[in-house]
The first five atom37 places (N, CA, C, CB, O) and aatype in JSON, in Angstrom:
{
  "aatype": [20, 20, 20, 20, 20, 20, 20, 20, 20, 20, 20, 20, 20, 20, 20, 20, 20, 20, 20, 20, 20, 20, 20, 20, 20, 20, 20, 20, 20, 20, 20, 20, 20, 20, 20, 20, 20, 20, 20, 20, 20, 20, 20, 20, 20, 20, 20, 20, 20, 20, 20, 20, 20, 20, 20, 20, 20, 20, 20, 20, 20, 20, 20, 20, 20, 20, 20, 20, 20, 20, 20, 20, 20, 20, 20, 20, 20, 20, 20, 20, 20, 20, 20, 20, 20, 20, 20, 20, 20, 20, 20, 20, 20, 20, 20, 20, 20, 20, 20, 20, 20, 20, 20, 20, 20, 20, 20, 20, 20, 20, 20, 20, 20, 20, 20, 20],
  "atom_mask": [
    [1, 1, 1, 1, 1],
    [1, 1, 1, 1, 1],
    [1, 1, 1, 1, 1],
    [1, 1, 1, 1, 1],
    [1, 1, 1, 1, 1],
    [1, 1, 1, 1, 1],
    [1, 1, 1, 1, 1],
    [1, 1, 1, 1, 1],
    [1, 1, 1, 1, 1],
    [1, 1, 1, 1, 1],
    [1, 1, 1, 1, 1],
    [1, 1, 1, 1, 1],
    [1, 1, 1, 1, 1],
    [1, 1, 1, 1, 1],
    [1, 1, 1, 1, 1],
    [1, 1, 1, 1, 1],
    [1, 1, 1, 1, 1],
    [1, 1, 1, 1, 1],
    [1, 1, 1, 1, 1],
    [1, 1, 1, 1, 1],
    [1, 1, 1, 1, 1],
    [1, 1, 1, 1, 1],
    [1, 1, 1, 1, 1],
    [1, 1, 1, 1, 1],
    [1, 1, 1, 1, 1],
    [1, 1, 1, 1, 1],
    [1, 1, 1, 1, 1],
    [1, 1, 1, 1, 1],
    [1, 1, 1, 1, 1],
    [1, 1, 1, 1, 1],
    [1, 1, 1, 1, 1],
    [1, 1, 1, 1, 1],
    [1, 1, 1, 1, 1],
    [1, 1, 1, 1, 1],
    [1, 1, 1, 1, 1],
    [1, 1, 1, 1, 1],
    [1, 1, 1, 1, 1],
    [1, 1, 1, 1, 1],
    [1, 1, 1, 1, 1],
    [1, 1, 1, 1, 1],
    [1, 1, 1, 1, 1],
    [1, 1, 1, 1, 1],
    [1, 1, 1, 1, 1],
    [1, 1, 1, 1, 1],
    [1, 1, 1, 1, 1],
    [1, 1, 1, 1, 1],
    [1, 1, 1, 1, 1],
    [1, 1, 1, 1, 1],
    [1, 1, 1, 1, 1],
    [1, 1, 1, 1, 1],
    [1, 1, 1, 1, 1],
    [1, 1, 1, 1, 1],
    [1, 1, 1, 1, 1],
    [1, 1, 1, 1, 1],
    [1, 1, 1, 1, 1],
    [1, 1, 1, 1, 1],
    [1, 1, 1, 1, 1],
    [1, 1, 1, 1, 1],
    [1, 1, 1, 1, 1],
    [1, 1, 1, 1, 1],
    [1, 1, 1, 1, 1],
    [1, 1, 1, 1, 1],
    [1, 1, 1, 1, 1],
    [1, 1, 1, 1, 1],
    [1, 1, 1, 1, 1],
    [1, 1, 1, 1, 1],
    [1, 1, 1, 1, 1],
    [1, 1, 1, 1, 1],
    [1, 1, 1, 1, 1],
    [1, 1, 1, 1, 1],
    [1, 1, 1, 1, 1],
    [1, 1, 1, 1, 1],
    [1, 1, 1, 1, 1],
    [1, 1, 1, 1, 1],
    [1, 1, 1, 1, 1],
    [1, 1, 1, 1, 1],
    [1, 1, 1, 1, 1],
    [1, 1, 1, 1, 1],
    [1, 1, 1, 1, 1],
    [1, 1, 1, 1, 1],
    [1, 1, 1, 1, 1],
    [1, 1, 1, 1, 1],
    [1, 1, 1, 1, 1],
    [1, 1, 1, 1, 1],
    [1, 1, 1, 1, 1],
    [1, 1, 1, 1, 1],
    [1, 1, 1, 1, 1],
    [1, 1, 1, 1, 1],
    [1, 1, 1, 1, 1],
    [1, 1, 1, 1, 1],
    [1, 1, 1, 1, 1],
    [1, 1, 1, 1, 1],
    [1, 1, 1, 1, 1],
    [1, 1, 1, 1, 1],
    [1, 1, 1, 1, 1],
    [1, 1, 1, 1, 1],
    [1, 1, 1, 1, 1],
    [1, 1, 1, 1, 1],
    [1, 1, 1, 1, 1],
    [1, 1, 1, 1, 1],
    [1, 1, 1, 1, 1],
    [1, 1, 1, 1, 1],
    [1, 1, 1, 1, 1],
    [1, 1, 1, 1, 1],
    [1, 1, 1, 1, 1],
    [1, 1, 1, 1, 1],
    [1, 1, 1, 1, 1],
    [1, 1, 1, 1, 1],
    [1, 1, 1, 1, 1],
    [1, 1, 1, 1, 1],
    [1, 1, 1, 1, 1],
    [1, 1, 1, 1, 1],
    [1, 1, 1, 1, 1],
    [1, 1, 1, 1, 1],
    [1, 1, 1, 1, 1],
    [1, 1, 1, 1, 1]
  ],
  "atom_positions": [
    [[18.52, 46.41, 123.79], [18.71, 46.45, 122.36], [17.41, 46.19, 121.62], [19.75, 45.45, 121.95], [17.06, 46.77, 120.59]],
    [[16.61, 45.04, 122.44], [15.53, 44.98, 121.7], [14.07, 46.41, 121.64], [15.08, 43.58, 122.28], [13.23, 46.58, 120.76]],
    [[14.22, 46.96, 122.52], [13.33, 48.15, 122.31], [14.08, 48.92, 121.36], [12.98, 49.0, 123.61], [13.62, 48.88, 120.22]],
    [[15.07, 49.58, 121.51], [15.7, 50.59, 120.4], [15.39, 50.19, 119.19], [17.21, 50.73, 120.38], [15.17, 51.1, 118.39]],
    [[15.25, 48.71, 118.64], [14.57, 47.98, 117.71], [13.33, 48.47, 116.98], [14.28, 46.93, 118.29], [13.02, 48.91, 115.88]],
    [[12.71, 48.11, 118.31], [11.33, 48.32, 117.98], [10.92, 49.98, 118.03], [10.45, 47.41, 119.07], [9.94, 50.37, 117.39]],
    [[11.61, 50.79, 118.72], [11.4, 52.32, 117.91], [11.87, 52.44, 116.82], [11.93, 53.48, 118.48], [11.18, 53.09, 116.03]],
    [[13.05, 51.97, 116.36], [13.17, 51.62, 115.28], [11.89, 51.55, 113.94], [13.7, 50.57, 115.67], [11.58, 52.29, 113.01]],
    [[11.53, 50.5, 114.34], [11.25, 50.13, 113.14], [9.55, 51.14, 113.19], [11.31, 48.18, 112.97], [8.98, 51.73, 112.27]],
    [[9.17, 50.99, 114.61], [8.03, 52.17, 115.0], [8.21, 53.46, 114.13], [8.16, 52.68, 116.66], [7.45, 53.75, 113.21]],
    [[9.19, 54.14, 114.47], [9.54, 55.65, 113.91], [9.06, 55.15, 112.14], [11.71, 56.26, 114.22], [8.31, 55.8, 111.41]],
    [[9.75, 53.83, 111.79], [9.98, 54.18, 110.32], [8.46, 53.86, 110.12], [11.25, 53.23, 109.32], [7.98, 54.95, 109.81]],
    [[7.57, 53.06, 110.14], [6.89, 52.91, 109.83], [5.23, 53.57, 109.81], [7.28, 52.18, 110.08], [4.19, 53.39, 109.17]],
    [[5.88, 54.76, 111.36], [5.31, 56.05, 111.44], [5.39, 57.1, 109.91], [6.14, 56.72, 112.73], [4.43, 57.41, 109.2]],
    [[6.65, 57.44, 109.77], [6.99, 57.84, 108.66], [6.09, 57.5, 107.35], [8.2, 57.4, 108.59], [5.4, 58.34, 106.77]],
    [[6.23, 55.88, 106.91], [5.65, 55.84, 105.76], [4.05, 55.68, 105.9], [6.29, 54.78, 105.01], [3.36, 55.39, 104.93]],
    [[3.59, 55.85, 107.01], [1.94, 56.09, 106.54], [2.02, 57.92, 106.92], [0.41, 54.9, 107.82], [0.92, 58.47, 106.78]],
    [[2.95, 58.66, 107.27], [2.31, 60.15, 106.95], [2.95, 60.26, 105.56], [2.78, 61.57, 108.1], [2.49, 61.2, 104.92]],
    [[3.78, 59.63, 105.0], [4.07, 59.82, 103.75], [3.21, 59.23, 102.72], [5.25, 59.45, 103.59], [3.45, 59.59, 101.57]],
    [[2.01, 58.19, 102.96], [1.39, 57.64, 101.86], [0.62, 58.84, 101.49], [0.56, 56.33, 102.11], [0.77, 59.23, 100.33]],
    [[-0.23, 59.52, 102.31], [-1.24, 60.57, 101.58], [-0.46, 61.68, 100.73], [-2.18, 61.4, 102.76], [-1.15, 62.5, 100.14]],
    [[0.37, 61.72, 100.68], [1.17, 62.68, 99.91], [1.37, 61.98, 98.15], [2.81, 62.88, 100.87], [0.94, 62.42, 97.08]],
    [[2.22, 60.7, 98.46], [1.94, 59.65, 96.99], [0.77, 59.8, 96.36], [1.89, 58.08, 97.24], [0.67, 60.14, 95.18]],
    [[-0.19, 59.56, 97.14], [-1.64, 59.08, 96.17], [-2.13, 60.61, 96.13], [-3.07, 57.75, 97.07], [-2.81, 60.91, 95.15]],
    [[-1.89, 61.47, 96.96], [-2.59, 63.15, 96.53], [-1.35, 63.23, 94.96], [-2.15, 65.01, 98.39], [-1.66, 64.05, 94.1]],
    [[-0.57, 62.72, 94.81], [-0.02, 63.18, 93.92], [-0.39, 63.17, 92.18], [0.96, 62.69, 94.26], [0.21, 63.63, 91.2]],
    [[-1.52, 62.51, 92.32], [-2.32, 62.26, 90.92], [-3.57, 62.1, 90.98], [-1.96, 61.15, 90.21], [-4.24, 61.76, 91.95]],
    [[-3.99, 62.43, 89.62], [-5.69, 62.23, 89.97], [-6.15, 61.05, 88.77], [-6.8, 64.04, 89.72], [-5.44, 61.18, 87.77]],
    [[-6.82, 60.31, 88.69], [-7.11, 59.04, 87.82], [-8.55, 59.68, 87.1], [-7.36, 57.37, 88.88], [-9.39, 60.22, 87.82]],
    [[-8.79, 59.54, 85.19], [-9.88, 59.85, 84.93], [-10.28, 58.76, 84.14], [-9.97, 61.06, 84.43], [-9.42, 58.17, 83.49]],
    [[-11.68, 58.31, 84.1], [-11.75, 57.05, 83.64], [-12.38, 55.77, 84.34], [-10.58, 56.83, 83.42], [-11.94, 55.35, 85.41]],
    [[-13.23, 55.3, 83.8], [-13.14, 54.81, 82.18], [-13.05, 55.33, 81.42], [-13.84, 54.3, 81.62], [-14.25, 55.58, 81.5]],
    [[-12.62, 56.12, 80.18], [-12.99, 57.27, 79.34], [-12.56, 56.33, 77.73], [-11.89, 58.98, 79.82], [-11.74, 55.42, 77.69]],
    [[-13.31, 56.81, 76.6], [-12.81, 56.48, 75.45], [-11.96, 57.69, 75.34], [-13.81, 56.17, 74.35], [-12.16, 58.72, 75.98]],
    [[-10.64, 57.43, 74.16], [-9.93, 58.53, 73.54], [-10.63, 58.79, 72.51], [-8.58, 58.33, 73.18], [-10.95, 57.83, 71.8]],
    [[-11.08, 60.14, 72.13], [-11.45, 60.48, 71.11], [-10.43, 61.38, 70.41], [-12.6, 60.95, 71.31], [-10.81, 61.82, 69.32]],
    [[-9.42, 61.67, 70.74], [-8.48, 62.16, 69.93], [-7.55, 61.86, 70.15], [-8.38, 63.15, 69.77], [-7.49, 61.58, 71.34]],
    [[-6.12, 61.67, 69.37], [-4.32, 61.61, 69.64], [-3.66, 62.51, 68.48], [-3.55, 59.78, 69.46], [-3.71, 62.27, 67.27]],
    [[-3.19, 63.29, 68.93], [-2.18, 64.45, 68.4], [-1.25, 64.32, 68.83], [-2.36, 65.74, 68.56], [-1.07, 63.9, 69.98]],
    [[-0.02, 64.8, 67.67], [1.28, 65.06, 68.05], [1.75, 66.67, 68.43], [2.07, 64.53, 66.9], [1.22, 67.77, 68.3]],
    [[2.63, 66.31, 68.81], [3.58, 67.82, 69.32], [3.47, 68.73, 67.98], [5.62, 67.47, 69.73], [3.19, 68.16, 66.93]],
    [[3.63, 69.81, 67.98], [3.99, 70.65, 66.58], [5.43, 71.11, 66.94], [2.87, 72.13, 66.22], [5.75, 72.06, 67.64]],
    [[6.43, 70.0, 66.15], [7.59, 69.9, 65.92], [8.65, 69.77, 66.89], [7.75, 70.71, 65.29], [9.81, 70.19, 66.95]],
    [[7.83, 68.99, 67.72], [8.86, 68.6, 68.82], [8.09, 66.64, 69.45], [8.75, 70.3, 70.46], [6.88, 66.4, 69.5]],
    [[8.69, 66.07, 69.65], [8.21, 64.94, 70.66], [7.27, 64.74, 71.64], [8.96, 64.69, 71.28], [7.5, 64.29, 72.76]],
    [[6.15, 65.09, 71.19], [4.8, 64.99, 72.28], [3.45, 64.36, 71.37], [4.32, 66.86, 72.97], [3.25, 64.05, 70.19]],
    [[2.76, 64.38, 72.49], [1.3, 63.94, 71.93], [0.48, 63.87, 73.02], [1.21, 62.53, 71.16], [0.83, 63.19, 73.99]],
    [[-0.74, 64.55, 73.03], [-1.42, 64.65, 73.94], [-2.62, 63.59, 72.98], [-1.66, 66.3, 74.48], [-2.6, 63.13, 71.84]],
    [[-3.69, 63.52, 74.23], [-5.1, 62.92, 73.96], [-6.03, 63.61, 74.33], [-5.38, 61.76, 74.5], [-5.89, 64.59, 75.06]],
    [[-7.21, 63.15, 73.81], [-8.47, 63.81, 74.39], [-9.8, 62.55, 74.35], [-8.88, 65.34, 73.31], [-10.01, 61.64, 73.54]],
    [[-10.47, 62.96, 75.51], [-11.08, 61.99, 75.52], [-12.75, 62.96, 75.62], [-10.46, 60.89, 76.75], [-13.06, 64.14, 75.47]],
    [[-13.58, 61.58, 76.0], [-15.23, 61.98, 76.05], [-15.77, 62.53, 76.88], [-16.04, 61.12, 76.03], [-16.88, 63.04, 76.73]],
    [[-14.87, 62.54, 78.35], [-15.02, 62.96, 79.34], [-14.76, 64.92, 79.37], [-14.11, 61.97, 80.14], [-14.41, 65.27, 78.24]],
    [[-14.84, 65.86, 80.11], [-14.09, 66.99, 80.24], [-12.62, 66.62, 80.87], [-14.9, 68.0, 81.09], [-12.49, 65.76, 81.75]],
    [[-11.7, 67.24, 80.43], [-10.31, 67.64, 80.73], [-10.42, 67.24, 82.05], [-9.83, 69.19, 80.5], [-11.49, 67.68, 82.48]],
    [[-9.9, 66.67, 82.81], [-9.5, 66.93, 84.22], [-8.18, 67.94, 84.88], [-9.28, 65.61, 84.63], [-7.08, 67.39, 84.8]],
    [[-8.19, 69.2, 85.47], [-7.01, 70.1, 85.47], [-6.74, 70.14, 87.13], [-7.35, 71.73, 84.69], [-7.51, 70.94, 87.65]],
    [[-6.16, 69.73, 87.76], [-6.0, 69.77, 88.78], [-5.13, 71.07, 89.37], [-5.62, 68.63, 88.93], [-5.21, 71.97, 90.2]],
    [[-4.22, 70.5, 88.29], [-3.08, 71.3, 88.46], [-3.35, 72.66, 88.11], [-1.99, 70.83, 87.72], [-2.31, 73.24, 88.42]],
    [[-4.26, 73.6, 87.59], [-4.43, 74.42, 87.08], [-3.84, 74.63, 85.98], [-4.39, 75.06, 87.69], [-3.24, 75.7, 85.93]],
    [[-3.78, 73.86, 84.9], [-2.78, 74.1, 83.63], [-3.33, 75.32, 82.57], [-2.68, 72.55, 82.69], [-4.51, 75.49, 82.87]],
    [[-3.15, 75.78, 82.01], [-3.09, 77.27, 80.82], [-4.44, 76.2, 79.7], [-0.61, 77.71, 79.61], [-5.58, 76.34, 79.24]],
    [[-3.94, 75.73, 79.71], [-4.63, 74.65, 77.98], [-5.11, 73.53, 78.87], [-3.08, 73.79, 76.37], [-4.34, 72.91, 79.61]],
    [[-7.07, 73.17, 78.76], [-7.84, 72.42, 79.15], [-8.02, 71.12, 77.59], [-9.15, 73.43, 79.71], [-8.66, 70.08, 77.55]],
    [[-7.53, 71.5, 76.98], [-8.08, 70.74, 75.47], [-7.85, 69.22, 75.48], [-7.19, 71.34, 74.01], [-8.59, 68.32, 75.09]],
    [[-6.76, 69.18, 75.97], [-6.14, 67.41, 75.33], [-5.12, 67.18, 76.92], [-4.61, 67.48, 73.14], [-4.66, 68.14, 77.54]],
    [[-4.99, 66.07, 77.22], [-3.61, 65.78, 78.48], [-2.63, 65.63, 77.51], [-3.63, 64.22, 79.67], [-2.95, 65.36, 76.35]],
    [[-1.56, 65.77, 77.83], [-0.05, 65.95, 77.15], [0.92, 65.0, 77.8], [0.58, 67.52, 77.36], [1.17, 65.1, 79.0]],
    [[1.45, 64.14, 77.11], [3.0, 63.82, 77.63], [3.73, 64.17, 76.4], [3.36, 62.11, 78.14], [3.44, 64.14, 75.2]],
    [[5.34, 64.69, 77.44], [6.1, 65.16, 76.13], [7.78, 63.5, 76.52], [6.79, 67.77, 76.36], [7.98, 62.57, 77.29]],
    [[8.46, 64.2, 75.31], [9.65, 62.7, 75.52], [10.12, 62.95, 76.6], [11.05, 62.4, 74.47], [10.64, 61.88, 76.91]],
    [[10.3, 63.63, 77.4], [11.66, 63.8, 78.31], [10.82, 63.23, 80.16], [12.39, 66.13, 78.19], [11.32, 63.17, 81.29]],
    [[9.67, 62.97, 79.72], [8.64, 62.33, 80.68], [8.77, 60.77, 81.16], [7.29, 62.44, 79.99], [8.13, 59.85, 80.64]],
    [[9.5, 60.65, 81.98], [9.87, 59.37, 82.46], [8.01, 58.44, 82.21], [10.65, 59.61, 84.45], [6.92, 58.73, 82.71]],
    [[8.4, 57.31, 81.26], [7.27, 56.64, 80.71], [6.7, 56.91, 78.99], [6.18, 57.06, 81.73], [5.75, 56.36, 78.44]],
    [[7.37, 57.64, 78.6], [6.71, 58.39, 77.78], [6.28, 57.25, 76.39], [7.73, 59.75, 77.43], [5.34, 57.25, 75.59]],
    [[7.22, 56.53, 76.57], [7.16, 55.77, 74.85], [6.09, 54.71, 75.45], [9.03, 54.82, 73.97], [5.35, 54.11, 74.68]],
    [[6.04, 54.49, 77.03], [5.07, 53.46, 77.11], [3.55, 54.08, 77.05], [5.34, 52.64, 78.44], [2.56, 53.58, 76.51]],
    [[3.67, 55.44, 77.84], [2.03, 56.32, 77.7], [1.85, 55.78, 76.03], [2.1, 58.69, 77.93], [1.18, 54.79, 75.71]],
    [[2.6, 56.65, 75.07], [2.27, 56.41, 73.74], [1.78, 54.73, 73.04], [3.54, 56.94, 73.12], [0.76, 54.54, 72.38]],
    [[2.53, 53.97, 73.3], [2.13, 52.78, 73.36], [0.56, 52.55, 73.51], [2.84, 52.25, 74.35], [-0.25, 52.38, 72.6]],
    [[0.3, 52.58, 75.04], [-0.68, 52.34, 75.43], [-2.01, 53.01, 74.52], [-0.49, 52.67, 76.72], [-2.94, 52.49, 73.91]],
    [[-1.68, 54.13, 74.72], [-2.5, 55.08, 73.95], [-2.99, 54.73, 72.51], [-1.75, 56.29, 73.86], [-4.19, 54.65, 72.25]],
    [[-2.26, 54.58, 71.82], [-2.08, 53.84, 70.18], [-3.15, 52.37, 70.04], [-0.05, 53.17, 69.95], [-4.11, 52.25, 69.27]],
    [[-2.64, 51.31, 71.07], [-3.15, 50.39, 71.43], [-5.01, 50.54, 71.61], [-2.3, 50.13, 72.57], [-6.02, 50.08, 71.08]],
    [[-4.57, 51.63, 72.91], [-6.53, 51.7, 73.17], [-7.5, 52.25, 71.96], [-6.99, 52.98, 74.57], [-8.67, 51.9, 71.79]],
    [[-6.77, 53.18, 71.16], [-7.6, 53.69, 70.26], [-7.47, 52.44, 68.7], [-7.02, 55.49, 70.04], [-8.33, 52.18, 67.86]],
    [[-6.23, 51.99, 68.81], [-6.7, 50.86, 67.63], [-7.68, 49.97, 67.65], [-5.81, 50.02, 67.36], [-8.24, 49.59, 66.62]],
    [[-8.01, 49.5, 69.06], [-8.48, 48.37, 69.77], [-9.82, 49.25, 70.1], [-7.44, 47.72, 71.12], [-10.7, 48.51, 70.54]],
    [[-10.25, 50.67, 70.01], [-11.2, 50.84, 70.69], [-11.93, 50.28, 72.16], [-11.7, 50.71, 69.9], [-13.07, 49.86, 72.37]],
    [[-10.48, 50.51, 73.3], [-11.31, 50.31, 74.16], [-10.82, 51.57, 75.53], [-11.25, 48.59, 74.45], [-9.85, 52.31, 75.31]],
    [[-11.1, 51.61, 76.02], [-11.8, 52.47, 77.1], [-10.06, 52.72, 77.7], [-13.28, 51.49, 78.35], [-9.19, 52.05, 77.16]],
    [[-9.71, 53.58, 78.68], [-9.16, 53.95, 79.33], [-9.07, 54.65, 80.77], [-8.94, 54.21, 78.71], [-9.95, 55.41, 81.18]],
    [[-7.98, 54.33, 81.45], [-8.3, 55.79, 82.55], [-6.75, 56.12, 82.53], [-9.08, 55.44, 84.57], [-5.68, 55.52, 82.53]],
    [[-7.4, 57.77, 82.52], [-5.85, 58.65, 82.3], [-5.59, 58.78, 83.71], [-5.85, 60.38, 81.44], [-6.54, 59.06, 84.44]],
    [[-4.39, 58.6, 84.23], [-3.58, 58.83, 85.51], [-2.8, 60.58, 85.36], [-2.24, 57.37, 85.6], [-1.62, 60.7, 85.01]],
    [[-3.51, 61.55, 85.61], [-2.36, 63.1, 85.36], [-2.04, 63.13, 86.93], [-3.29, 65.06, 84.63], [-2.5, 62.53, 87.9]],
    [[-0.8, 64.35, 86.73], [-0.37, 64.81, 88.17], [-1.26, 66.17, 88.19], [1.49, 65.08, 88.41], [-1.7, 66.93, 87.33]],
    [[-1.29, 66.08, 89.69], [-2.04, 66.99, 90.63], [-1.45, 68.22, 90.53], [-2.07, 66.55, 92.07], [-2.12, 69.24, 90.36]],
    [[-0.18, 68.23, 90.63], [0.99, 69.16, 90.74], [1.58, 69.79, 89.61], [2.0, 68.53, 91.31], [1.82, 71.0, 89.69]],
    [[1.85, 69.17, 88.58], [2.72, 69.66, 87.16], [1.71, 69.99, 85.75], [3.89, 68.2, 86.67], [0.55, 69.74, 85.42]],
    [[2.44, 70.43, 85.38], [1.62, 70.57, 83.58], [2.83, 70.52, 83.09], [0.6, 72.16, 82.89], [3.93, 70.81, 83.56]],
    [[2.38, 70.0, 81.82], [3.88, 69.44, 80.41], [3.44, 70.33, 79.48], [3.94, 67.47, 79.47], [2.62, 70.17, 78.58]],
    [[4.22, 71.5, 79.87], [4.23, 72.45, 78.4], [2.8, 73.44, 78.37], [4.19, 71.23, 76.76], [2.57, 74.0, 77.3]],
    [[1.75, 73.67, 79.6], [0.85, 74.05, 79.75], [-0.6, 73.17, 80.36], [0.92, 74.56, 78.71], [-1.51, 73.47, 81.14]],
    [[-0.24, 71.8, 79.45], [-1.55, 71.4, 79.76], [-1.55, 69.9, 80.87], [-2.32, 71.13, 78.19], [-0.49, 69.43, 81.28]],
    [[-2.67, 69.4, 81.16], [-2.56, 68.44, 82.12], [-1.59, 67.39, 81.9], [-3.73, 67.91, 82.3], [-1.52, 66.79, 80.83]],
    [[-0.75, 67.11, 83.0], [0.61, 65.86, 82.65], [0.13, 64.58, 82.86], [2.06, 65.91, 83.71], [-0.52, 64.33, 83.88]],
    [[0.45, 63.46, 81.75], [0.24, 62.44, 81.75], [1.06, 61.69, 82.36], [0.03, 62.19, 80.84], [2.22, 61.77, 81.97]],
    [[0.73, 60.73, 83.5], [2.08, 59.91, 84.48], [1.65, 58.81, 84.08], [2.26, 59.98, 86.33], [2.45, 57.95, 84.44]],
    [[0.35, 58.11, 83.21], [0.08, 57.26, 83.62], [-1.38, 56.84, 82.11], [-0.12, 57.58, 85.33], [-2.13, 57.68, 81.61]],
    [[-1.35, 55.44, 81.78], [-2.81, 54.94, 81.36], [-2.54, 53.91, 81.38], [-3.53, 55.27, 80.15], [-1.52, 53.27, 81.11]],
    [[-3.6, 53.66, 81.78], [-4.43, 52.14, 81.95], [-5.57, 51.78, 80.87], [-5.27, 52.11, 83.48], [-6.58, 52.45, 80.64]],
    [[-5.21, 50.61, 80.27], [-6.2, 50.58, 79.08], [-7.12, 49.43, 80.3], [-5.44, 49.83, 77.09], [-6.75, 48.51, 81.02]],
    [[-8.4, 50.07, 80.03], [-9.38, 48.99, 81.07], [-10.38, 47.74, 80.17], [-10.72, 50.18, 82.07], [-10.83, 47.72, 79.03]],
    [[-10.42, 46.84, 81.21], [-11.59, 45.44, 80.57], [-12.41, 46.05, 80.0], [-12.51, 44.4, 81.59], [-13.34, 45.46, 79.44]]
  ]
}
């Protein structure tokens, strides 16, 4: 009983390190960056940013201009938050987008970190 155990827990733990490189390929981090811009959606629930840095597009998105989160983006009122915050406060950021998706064309926001 005790080996079946230990493949056990072997197999699973096989599993989650071929599954970590897949998680972390799943986004790309830009930043430190200041925001130099925040726009809203034109007539719908979004707001992208733009910062000092170039666009980062991984994903190959249509529109390089600004990263985008729209509402229906699990996080969304906290991205905005954050966002609001760094540019009141003037301080620095790093944008977290996915590797994989675009929101509405342009790079998807999963993620910011307002930095020291």
């Amino acid at each position: 009983m005790k080996n079946h155990l230990k493949i056990q827990l072997l197999s699973i733990l096989l599993a989650a390190i071929g599954f970590a490189p897949l998680c972390a390929s799943a986004q790309t981090g830009v930043g430190p960056v200041a925001i130099t811009g925040l726009g809203t959606g034109w007539g719908e629930d979004a707001f992208g940013i733009s910062t000092a840095e170039p666009i980062a597009n991984p994903a190959g998105c249509a529109t390089v201009s600004s990263y985008r989160a729209i509402s229906t983006s699990s996080g969304y009122k906290t991205f905005l938050a954050t966002a609001l915050t760094a540019v009141s406060s003037g301080q620095k950021v790093t944008v977290i987008i996915h590797n994989t998706q675009c929101a509405e064309g342009w790079p998807m926001i999963i993620g910011i970190n307002i930095n020291p």
